[in-house]
N, C-alpha and C positions, 0 to 999 in steps of 0.2 A: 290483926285478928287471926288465932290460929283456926285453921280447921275442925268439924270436929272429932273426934275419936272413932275410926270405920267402925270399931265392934261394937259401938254403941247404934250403931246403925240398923244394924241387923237385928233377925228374930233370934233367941237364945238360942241355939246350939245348931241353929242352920248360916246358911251365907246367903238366904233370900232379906232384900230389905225388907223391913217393918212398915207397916202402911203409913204410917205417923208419918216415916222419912219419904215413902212415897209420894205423899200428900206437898210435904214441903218441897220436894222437885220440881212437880208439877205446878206449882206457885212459882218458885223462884226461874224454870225457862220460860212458863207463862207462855204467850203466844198466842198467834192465830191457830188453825188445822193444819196449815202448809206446814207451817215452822215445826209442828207437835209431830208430825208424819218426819220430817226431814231429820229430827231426834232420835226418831224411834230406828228409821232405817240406817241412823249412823252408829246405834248404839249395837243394832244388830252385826254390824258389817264391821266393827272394832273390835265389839267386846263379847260378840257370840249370843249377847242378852236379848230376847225375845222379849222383854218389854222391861220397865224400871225397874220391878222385881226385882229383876234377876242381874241390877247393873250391878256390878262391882262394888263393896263399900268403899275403898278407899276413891274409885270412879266419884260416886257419890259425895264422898265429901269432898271433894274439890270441885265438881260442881256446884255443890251448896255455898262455897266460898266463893267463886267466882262464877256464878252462872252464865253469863257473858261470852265465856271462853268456849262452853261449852254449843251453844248458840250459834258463835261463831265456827267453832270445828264440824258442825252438821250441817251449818249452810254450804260451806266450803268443800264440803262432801257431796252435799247433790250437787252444786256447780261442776263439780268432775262426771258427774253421771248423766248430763244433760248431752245429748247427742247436738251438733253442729252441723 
């Protein structure tokens, strides 16, 4: 399965995503609050995105491809941010 197409992701002549694609994000990480908070602060801390919006399209579509992965690189990120 390829991915889809990042410019299709987007709004026409911005690099904010479309809510449609928004929408489908938020389905395919799915999750409790922890999980959706642990997303949000790793897309901040990667990719500068203050929230889906604003993540990357090509971000976007390979999370849409493999949301899993994505899941996994923000759990993996608060686990580094967990004091001991």
């Amino acid at each position: 399965m390829n991915p889809p197409n990042p410019s299709d992701l987007c709004i026409f002549g911005t690099k904010r995503l479309s809510m449609d694609t928004v929408t489908k994000l938020e389905l395919a990480l799915g999750g409790d609050v922890e999980t959706q908070q642990q997303i949000l602060d790793f897309i901040q801390m990667k990719y500068g995105a203050r929230n889906l919006i604003h993540l990357p399209a090509h971000v976007a579509a390979k999370a849409l491809l493999v949301p899993s992965r994505m899941v996994a690189a923000a759990k993996g990120y608060a686990e580094q941010c967990v004091p001991f």
